[in-house]
C-alpha positions in Angstrom: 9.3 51.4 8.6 10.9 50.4 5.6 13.1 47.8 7.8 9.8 46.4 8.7 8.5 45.9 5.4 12.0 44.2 4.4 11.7 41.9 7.3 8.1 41.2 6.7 9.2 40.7 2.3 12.1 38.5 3.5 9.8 36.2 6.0 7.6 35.7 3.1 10.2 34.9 0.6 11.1 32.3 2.9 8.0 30.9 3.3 7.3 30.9 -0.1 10.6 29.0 -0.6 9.9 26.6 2.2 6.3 25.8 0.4 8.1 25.6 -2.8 10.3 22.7 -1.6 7.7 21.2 -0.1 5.9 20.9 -3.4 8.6 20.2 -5.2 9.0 17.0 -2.7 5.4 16.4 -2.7 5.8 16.2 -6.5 8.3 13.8 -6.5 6.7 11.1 -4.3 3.4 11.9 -6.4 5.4 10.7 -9.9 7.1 7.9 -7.9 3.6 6.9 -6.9 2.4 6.9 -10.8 5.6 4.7 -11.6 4.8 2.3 -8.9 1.3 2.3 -10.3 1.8 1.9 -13.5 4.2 -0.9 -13.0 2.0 -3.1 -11.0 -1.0 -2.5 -13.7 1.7 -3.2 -16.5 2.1 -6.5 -14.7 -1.8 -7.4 -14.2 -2.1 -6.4 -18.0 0.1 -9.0 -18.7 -0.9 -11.9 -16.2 -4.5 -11.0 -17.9 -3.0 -11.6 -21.5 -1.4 -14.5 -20.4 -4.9 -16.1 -19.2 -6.7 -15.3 -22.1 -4.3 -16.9 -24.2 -4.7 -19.8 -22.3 -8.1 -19.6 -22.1 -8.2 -19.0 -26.1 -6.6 -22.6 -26.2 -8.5 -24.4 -24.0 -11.8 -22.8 -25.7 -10.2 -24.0 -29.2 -9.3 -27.6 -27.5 -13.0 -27.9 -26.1 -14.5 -26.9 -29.2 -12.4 -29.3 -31.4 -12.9 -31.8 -28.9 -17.4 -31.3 -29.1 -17.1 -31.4 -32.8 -15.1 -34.8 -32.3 -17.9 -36.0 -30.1 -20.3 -34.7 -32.3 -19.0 -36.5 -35.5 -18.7 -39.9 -33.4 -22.5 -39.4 -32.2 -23.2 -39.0 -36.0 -21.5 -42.3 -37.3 -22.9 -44.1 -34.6 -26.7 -43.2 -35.6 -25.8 -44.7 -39.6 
């Protein structure tokens, strides 16, 4: 009986180690997965930065350039 119960203890161990690695795996690819994410948003962040500092400019540009206008349509109505 007690052989049984060994055999029965060891199968399980093994099991358990099997799942174990298995986890252990299945973590891995789950934090490569994160890196890989985190990269590619860490590279939209900054693409988006990089637009809205352009966009910053030509807002600025287009702004100075209606005030121009404006001023010119001003003079012209003395």
């Amino acid at each position: 009986m007690a052989a049984i119960e060994r055999e029965e203890l060891d199968e399980k161990r093994s099991t358990l180690a099997e799942e174990k690695e298995h986890l252990r795996e299945g973590h891995q690819v789950l934090e490569t997965l994160v890196w890989m994410a985190k990269v590619v948003y860490d590279c939209d962040v900054a693409e988006i930065e990089r637009e809205q500092a352009a966009l910053d400019v030509e807002r600025e540009e287009a702004v100075a350039e209606r005030e121009q206008a404006e001023e010119a349509a001003e003079e012209l109505k003395c």
